[in-house]
Backbone as a printed PyTorch tensor [residue, N CA C, xyz], in Angstrom:
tensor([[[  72.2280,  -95.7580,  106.4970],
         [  71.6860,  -95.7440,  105.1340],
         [  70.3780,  -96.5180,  105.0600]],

        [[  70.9610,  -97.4990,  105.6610],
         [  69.0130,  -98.6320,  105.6190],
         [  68.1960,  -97.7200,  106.4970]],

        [[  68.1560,  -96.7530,  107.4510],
         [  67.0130,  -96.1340,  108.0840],
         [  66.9910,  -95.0890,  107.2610]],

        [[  67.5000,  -94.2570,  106.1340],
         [  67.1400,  -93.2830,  105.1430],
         [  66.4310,  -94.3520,  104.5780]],

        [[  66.3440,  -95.8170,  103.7490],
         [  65.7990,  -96.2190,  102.5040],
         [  64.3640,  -96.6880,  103.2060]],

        [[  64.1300,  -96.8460,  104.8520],
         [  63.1310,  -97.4690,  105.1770],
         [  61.8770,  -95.8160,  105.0830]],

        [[  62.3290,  -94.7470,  105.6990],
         [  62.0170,  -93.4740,  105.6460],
         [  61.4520,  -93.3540,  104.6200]],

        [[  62.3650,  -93.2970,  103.1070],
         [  62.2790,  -93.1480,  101.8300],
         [  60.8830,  -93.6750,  101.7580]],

        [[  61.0590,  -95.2250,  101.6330],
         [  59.6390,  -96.1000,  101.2030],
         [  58.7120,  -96.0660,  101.9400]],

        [[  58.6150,  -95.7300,  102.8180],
         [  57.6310,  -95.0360,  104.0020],
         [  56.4580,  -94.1370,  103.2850]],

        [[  57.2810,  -92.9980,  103.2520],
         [  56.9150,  -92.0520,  102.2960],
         [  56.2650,  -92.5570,  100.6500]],

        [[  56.5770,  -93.1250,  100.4200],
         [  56.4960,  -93.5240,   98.7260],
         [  55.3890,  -94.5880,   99.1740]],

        [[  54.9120,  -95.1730,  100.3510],
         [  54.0450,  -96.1980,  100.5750],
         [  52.7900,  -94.9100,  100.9110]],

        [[  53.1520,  -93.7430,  100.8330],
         [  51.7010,  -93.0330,  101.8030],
         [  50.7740,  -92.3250,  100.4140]],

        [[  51.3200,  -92.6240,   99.3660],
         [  50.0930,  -92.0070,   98.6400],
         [  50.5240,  -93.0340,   97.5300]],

        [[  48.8920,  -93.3420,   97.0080],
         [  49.0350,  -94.1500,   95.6370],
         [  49.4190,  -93.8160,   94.6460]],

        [[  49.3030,  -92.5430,   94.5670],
         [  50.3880,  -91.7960,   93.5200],
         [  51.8680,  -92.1920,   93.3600]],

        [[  52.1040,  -92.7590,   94.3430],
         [  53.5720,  -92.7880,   94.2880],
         [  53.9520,  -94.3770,   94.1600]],

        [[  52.5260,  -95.2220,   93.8070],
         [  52.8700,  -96.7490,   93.7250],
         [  54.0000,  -97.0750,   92.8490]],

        [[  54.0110,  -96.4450,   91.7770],
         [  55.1190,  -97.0790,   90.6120],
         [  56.3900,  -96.7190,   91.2540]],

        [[  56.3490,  -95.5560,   91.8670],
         [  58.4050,  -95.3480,   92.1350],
         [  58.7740,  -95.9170,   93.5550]],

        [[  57.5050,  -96.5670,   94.2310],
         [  57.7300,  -97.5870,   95.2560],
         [  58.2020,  -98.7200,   94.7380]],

        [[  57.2390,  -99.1370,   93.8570],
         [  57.6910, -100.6610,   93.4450],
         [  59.6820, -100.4590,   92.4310]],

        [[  59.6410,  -99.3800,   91.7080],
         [  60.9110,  -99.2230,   91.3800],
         [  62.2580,  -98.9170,   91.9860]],

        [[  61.9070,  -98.6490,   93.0890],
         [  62.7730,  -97.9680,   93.9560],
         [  62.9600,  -99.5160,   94.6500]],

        [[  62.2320, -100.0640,   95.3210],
         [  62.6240, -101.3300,   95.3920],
         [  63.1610, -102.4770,   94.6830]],

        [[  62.7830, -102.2860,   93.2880],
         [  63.5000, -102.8620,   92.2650],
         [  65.1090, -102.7190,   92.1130]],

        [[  65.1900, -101.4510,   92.2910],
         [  66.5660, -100.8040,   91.7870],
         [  67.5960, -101.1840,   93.2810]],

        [[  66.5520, -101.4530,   94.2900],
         [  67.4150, -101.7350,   95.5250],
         [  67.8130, -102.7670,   95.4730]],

        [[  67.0390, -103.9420,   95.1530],
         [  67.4030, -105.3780,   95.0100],
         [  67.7970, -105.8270,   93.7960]],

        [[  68.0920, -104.7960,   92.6660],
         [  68.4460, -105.2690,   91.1540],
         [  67.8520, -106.0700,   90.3830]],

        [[  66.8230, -106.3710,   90.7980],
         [  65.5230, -106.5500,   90.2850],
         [  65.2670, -105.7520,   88.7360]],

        [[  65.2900, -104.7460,   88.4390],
         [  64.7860, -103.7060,   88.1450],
         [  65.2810, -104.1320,   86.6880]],

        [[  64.4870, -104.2930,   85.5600],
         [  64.7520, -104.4840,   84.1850],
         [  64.6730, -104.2010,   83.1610]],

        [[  63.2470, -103.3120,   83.1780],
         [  62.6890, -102.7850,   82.2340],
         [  63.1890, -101.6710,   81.7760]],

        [[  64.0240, -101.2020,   81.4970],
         [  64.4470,  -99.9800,   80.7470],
         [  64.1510,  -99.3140,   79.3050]],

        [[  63.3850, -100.2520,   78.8050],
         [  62.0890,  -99.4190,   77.7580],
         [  61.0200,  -98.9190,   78.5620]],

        [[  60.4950,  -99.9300,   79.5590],
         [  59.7470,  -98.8300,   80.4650],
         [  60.0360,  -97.3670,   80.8630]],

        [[  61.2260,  -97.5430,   81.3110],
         [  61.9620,  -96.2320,   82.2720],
         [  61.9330,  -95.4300,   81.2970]],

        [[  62.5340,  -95.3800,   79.8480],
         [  62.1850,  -94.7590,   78.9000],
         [  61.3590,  -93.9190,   78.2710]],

        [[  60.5980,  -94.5060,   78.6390],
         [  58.6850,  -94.2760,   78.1840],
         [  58.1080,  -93.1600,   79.3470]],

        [[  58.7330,  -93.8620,   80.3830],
         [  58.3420,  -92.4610,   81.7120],
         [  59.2670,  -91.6360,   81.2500]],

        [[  60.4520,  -91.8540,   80.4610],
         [  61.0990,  -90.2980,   80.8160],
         [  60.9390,  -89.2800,   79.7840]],

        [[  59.9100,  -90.0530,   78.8130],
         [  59.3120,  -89.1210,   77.7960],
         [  58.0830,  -87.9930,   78.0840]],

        [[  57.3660,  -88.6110,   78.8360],
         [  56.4650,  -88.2970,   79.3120],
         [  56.2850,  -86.6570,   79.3440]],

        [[  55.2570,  -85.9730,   78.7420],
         [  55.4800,  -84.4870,   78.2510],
         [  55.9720,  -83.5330,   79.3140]],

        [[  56.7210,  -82.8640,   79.2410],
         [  57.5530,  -81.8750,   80.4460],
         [  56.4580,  -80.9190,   80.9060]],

        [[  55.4990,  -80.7790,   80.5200],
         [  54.4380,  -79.9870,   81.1000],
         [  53.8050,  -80.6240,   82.5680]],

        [[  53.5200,  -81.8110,   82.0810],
         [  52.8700,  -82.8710,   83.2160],
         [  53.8000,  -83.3000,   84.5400]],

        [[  55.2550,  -83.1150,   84.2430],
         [  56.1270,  -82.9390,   85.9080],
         [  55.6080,  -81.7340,   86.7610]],

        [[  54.9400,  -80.3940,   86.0420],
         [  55.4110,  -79.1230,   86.5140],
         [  54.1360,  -78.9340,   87.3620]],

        [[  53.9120,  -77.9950,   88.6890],
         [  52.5780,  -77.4410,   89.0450],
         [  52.3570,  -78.4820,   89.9960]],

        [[  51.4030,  -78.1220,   90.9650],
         [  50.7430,  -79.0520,   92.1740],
         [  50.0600,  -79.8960,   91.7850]],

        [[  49.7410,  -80.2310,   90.9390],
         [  49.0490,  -81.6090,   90.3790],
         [  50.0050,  -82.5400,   90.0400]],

        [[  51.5680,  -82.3730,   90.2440],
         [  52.2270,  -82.8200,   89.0900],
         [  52.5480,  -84.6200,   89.3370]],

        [[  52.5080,  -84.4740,   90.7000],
         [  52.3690,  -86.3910,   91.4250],
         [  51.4050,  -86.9940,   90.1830]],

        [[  49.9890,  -86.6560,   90.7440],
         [  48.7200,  -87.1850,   90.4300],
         [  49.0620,  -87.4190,   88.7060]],

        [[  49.2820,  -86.2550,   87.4530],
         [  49.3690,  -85.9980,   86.8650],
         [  50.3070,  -87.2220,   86.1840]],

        [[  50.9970,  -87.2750,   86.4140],
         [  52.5440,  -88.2750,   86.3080],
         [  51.8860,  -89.6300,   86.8630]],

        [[  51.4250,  -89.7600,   88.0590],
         [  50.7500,  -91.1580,   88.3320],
         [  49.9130,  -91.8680,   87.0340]],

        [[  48.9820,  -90.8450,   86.4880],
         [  48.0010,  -91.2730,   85.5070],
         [  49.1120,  -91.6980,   84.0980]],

        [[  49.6110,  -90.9550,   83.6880],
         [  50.5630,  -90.9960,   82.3730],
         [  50.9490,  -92.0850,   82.8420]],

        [[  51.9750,  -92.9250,   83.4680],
         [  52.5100,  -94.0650,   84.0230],
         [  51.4070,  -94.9290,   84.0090]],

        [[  50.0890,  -95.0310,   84.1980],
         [  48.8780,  -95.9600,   84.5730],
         [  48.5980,  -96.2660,   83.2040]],

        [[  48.4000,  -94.9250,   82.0650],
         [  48.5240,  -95.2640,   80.6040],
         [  49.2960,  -96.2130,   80.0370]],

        [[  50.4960,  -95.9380,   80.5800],
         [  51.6930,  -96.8740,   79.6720],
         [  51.5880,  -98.2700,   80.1530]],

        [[  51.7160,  -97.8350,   81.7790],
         [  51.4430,  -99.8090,   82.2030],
         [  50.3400, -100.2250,   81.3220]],

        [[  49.3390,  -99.7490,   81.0620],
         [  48.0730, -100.2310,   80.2340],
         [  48.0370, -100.4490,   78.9810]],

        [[  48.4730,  -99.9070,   78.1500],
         [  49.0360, -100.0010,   76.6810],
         [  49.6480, -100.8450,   76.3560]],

        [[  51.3750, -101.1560,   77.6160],
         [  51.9940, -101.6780,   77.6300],
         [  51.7700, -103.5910,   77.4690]],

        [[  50.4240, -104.1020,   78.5160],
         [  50.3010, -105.0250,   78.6030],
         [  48.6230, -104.9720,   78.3360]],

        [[  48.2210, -104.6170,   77.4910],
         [  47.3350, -105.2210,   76.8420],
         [  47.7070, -106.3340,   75.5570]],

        [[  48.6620, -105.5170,   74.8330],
         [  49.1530, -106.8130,   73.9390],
         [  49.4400, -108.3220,   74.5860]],

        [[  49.8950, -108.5160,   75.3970],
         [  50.2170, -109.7400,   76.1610],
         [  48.6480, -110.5800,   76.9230]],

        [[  48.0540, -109.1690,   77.3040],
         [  46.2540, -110.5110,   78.0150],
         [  46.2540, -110.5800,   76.7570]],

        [[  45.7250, -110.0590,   75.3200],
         [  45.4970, -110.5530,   74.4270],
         [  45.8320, -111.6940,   73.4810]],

        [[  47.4520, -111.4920,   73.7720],
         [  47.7550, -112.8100,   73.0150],
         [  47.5500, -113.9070,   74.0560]],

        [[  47.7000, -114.0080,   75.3450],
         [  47.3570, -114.8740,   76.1810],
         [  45.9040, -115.5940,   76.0530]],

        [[  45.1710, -114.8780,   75.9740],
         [  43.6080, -115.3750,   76.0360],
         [  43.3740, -116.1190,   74.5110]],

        [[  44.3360, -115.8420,   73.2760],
         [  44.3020, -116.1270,   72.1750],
         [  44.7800, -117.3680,   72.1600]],

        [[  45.8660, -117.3600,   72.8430],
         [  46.3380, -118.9540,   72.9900],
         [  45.6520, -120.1270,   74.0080]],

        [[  45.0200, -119.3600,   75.3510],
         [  44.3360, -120.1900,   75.7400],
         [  42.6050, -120.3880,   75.2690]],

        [[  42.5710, -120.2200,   73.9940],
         [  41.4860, -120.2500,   73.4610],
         [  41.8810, -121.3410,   72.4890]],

        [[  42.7010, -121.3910,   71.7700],
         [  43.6640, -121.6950,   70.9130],
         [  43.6770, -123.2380,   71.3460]],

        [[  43.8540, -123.8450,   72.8160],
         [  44.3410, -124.8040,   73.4300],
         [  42.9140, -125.8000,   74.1720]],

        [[  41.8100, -125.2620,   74.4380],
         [  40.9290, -125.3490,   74.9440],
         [  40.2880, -126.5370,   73.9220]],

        [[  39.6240, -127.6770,   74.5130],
         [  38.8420, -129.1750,   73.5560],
         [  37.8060, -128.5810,   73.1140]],

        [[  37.2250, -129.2000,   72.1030],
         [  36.2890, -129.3420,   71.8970],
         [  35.2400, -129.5470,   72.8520]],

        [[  35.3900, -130.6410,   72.8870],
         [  34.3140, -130.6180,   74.0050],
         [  34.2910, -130.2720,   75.5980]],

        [[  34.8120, -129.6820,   76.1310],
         [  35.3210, -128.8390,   77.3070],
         [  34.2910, -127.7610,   76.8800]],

        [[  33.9390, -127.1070,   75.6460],
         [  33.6000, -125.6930,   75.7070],
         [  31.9610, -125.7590,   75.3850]],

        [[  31.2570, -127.3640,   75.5120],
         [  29.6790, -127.0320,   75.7480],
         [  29.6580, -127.0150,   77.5190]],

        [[  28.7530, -125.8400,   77.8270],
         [  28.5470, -125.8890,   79.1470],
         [  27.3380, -126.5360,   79.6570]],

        [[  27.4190, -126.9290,   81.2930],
         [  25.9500, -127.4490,   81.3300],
         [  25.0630, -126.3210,   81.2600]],

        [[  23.6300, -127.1470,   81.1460],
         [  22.5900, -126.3570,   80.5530],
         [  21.8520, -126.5700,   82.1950]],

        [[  20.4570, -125.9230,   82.4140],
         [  19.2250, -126.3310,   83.1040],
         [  19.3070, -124.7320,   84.2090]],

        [[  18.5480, -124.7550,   84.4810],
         [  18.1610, -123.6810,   85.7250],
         [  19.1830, -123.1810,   86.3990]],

        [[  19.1200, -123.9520,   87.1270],
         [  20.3760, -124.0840,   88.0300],
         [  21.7390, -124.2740,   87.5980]],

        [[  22.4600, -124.2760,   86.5300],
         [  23.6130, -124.2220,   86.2590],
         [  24.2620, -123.5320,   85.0680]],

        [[  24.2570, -122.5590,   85.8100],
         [  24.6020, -121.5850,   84.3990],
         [  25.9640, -121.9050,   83.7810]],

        [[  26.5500, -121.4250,   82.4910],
         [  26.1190, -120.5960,   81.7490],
         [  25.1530, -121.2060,   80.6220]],

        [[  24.2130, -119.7390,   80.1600],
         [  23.8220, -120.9870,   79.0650],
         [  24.4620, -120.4980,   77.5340]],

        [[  23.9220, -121.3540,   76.7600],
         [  24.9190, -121.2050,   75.8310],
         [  24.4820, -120.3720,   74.6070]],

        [[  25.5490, -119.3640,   74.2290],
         [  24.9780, -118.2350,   73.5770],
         [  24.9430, -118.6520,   72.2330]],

        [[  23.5280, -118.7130,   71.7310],
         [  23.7020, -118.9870,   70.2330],
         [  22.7470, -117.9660,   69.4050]],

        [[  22.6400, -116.5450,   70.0430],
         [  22.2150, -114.9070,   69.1320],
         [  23.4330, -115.1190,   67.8390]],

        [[  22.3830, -115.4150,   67.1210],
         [  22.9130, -115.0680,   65.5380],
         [  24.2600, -114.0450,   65.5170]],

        [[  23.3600, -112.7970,   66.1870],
         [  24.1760, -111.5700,   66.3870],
         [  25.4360, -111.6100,   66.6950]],

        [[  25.5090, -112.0240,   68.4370],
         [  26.6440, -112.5390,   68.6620],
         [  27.5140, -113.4480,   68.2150]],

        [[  27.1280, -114.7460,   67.6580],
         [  27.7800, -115.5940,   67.1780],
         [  28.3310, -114.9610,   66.0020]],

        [[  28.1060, -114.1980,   64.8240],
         [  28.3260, -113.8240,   63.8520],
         [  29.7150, -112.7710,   63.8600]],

        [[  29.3560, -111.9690,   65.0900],
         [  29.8670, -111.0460,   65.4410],
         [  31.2750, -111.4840,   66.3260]],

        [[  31.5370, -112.5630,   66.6580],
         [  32.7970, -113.2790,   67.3070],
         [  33.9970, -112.8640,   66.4490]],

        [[  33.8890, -113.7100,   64.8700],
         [  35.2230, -113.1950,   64.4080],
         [  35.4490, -111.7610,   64.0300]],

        [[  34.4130, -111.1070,   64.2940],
         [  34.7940, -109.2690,   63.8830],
         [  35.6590, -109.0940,   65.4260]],

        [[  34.9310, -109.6810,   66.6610],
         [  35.8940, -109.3630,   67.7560],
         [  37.1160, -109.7010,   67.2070]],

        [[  37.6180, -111.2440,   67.1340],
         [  39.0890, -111.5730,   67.5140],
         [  39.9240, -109.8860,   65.9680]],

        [[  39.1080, -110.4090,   65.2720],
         [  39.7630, -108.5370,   64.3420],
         [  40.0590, -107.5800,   65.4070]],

        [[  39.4830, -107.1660,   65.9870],
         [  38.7050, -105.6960,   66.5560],
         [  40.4940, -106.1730,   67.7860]],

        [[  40.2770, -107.3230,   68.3240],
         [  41.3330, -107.6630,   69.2930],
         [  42.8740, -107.7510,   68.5640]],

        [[  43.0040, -107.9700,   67.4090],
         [  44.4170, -108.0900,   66.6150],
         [  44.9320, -106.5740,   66.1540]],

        [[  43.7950, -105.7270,   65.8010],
         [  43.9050, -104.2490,   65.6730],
         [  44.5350, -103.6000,   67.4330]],

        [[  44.0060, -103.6310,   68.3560],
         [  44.0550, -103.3580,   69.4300],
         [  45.2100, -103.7320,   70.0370]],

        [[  46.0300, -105.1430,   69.5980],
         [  47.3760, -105.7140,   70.1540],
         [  48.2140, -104.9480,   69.4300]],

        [[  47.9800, -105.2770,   68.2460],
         [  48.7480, -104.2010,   66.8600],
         [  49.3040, -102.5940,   67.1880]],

        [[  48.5870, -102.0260,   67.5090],
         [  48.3660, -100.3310,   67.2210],
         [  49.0020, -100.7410,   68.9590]],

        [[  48.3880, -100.9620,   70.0260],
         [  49.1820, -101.3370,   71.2840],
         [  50.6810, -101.1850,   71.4860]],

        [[  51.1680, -101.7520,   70.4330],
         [  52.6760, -102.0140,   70.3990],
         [  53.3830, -101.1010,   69.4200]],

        [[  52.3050, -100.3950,   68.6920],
         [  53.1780,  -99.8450,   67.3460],
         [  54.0270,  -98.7010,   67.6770]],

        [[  54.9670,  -98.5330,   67.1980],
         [  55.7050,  -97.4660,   67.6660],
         [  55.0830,  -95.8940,   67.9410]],

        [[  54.2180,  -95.8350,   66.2820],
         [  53.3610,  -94.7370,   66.9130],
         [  51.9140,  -95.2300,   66.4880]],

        [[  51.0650,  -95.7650,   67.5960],
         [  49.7860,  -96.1270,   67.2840],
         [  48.5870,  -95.1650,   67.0790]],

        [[  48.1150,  -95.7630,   66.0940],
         [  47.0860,  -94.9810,   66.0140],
         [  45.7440,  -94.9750,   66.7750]],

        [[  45.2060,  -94.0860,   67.5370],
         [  44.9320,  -94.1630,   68.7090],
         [  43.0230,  -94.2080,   68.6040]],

        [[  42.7460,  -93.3050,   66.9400],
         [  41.7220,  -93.8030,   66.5280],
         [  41.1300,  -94.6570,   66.0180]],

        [[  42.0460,  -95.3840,   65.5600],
         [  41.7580,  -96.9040,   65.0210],
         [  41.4790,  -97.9510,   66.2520]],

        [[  42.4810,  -97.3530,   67.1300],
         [  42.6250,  -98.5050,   68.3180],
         [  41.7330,  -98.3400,   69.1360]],

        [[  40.5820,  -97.4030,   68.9960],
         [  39.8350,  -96.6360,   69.8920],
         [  38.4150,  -97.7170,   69.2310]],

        [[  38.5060,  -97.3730,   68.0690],
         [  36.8920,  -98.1790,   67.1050],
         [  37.1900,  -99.7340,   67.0120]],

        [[  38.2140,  -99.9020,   67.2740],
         [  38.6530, -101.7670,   67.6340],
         [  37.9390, -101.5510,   69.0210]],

        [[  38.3000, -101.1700,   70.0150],
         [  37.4170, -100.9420,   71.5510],
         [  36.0680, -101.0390,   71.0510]],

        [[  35.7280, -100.4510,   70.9110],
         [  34.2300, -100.0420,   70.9030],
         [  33.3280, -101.3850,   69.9350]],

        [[  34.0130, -102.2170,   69.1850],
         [  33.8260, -103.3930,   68.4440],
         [  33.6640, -104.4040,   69.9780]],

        [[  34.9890, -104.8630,   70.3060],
         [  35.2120, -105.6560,   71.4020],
         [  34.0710, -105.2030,   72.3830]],

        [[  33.6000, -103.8920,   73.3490],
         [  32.7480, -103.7600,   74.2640],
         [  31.4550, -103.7660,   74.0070]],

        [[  31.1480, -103.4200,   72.5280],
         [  29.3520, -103.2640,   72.5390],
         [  29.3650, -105.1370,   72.3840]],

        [[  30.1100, -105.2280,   71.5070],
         [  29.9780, -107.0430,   72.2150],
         [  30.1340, -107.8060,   73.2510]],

        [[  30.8870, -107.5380,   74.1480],
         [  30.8230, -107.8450,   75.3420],
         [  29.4810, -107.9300,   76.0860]],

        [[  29.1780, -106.1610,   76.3680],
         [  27.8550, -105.8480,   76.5130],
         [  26.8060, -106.5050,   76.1180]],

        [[  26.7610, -106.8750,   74.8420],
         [  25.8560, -107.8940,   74.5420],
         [  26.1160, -108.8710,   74.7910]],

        [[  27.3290, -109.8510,   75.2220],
         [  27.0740, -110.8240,   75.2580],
         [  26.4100, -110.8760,   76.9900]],

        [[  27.0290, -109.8530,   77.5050],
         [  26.1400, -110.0550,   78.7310],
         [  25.1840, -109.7720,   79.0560]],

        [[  24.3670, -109.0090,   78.5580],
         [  23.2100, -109.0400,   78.4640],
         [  22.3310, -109.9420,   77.8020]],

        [[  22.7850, -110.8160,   77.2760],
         [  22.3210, -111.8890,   76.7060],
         [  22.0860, -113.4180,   77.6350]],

        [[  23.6920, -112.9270,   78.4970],
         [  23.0000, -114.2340,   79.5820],
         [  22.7460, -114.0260,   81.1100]],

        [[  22.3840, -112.6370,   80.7020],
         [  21.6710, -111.9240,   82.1530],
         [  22.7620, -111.7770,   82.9490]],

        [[  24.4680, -111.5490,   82.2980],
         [  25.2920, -111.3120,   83.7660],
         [  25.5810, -109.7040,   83.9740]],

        [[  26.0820, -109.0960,   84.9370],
         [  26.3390, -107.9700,   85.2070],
         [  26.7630, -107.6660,   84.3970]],

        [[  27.6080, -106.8760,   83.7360],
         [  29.1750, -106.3410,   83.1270],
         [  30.1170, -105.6460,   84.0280]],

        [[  30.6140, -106.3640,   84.9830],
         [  31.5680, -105.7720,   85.9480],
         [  32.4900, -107.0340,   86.6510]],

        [[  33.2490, -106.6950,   87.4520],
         [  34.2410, -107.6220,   87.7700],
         [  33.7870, -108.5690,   88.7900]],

        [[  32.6950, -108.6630,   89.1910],
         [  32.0050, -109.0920,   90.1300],
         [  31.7080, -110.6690,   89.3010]],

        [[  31.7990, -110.5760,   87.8790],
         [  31.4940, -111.9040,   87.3450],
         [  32.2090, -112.7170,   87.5780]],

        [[  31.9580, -114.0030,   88.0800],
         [  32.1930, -115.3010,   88.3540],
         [  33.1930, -115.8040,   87.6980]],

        [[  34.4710, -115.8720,   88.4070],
         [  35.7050, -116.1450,   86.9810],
         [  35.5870, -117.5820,   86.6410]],

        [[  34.5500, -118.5410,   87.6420],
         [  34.3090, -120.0180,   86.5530],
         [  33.6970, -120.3510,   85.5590]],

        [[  32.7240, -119.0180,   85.6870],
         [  31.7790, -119.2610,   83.8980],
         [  32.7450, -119.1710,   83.0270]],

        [[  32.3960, -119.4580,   81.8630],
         [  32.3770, -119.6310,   80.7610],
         [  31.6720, -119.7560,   79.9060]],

        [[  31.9350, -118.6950,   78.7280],
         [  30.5910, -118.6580,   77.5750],
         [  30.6840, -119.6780,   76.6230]],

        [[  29.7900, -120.3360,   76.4030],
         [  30.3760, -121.2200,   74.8600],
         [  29.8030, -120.5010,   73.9120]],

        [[  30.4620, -119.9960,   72.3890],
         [  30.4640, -119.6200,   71.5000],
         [  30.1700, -119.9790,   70.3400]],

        [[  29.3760, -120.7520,   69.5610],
         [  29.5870, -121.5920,   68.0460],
         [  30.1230, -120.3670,   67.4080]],

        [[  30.9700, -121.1530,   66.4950],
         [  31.5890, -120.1170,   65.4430],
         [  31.7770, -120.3480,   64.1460]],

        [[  30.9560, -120.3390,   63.4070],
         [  31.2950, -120.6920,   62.0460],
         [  31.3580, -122.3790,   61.3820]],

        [[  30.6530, -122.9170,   62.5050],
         [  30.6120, -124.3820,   62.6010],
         [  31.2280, -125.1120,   62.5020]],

        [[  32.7110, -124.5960,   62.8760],
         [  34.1160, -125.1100,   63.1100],
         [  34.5040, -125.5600,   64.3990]],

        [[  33.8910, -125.3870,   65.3830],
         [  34.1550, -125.7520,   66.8660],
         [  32.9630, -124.6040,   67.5900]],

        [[  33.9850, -124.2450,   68.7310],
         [  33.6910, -123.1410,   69.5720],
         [  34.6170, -122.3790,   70.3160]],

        [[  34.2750, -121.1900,   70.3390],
         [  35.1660, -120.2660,   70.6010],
         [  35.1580, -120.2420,   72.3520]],

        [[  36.1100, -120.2030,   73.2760],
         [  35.9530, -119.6680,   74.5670],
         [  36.0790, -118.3470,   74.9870]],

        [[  35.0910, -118.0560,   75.4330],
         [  35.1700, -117.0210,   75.4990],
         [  35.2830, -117.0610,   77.5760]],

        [[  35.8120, -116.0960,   77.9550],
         [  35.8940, -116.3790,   79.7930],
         [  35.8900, -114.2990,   79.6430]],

        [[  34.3880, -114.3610,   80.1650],
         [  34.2440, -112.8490,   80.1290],
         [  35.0390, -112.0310,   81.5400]],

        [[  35.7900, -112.6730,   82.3130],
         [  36.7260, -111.7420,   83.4270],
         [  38.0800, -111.3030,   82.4150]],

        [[  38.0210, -112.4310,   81.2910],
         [  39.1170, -111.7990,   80.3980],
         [  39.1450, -110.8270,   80.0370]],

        [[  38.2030, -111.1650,   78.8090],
         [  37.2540, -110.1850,   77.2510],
         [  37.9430, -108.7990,   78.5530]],

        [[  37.1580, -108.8330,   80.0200],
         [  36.2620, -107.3680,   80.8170],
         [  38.4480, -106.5530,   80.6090]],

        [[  39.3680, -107.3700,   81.5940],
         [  40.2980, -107.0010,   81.7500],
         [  40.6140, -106.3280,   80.3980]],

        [[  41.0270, -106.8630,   78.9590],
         [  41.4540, -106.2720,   77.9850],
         [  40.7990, -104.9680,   77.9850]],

        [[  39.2790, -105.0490,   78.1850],
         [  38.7240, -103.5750,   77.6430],
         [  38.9750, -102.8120,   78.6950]],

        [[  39.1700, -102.9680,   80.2030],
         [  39.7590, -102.1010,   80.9550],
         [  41.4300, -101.1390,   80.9020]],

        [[  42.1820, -102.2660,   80.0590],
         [  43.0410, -101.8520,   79.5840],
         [  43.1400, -100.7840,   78.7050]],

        [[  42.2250, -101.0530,   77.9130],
         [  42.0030, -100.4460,   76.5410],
         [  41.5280,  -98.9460,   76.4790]],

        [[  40.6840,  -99.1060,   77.8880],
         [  40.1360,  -97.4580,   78.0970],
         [  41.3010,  -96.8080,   78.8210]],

        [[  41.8880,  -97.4450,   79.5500],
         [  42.5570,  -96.9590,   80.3480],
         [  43.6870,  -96.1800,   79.5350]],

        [[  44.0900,  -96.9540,   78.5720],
         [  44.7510,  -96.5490,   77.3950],
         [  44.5410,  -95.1240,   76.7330]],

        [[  43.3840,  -95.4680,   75.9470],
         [  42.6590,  -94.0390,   75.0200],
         [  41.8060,  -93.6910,   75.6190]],

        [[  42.1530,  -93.3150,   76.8290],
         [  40.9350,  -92.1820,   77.6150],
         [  41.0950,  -91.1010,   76.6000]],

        [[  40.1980,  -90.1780,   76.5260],
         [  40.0940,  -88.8840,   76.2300],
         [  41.2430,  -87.7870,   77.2210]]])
């Protein structure tokens, strides 16, 4: 039996398509395996999309949706709380040439912070809702990324994952403190988010 289950995962290790029923299949071997609103959610999944030679690939993506949907609510509230927790003074960065970041104080952006954490409570919201609305949750995206975008273009960084997970942006906000912002976060949520409401 253990040289059928090594065979089995063999197989299930040779195409990435088949990552999720690797990792479950191992779950279910070691009883691991917990999520059964997950399992759920795959077994809804429209009966058209099992059928036809695409139907791996097809089924891989639907599953990549849900993992994505699934846990965007959670980076979000995460980054909310470690924003939430962060000093005062921890969140001026050094300044000068040589030590980035510098500190973003565009009207624009600054102004535009609490429309994000909105744009991010819509997006956790509709995320979780039983049936979300997918255009709402779509124009919350597009709030969160053209800001992003700007904020990186504002302090000359890429917009890709390649950014430096020790920066940190400092934010004024309303002249109540400052907001942290750690753009490998902000980037993850909106990767989620597309990944989510692709077209």
């Amino acid at each position: 039996m253990l040289k059928v289950n090594k065979l089995w995962l063999n197989f299930l290790q040779s195409n990435p398509s088949w990552a999720f029923w690797y990792r479950w299949y191992c779950e279910i071997l070691d009883g691991s395996f917990d999520d059964w609103f997950f399992a759920v959610e795959i077994s809804k999944i429209n009966e058209q999309s099992w059928k036809g030679r695409d139907a791996v690939a097809k089924i891989a993506e639907a599953i990549r949706e849900i993992e994505a949907r699934r846990t965007l609510g959670p980076h979000i509230r995460a980054m909310r709380s470690a924003e939430a927790h962060v000093a005062h003074e921890s969140l001026i960065p050094p300044r000068g040439h040589n030590n980035p970041p510098e500190l973003i104080n565009e009207p624009q952006l600054v102004e535009g912070v609490e429309i994000v954490w909105t744009a991010l409570d819509t997006l956790e919201q509709e995320s979780e809702a039983e049936t979300p609305d997918k255009g709402k949750a779509l124009r919350a995206l597009v709030i969160v990324r053209d800001w992003f975008f700007a904020a990186c273009a504002y302090v000359g960084r890429k917009a890709d994952l390649m950014i430096d997970t020790t920066i940190k942006w400092g934010v004024p906000v309303l002249g109540s403190g400052y907001l942290a912002t750690h753009p490998e976060k902000l980037q993850k949520i909106i990767e989620l988010a597309e990944i989510w409401l692709k077209p």
